[in-house]
C-alpha positions, 0 to 999 in steps of 0.5 A: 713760818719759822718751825724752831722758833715756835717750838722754842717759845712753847718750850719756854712757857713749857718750863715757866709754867712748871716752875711757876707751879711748883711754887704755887701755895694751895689755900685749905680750910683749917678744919681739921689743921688744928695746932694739935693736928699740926704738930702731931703730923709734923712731929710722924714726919720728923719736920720742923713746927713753929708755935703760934707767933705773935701773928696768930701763925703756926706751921710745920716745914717737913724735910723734904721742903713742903709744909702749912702755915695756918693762921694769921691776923685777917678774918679769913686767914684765921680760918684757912692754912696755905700749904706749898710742895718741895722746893724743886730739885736743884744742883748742889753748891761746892760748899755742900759738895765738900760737905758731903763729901767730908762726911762721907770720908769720916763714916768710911773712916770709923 
């Protein structure tokens, strides 16, 4: 039996399963995710509500990434929200780089 290509195939399924789960959108009853609960909550935690849409949608996406979405056109999508967690951390891209970059040399500045 080869030992180091078992342990690799469990590794593999290790991290798809953890990448698999952190995007995985949990489904809630909308009591207590009125529109009103909604942005309130939004609003303590400094994210970004949407209004009902066309679709009967509303939500909220907080800064770190995770948010709700309630709503929808179905019977059953009017009465539940999905909710889903912060985008999994990942390397920066070379245009925020020298973003942050900049922004860090002008507040050293003033």
């Amino acid at each position: 039996m080869n030992v180091k290509a078992t342990l690799a195939t469990l590794l593999a399924f290790a991290v798809i399963a953890l990448l698999a789960d952190s995007a995985v959108a949990k489904e809630v009853s909308i009591k207590g995710n009125s529109k009103k609960d909604v942005k309130t909550r939004c609003d303590e935690s400094g994210g970004t509500y949407w209004p009902s849409s066309a679709g009967g949608t509303y939500g909220c996406i907080n800064p770190d990434g995770s948010g709700i979405s309630c709503g929808g056109v179905t019977a059953h999508d009017m009465k539940t929200c999905g909710t889903f967690r912060q985008v999994p951390p990942r390397i920066p891209l070379r245009d925020e780089v020298r973003l942050g970059e900049k922004a860090e040399s002008t507040q050293g500045s003033q």
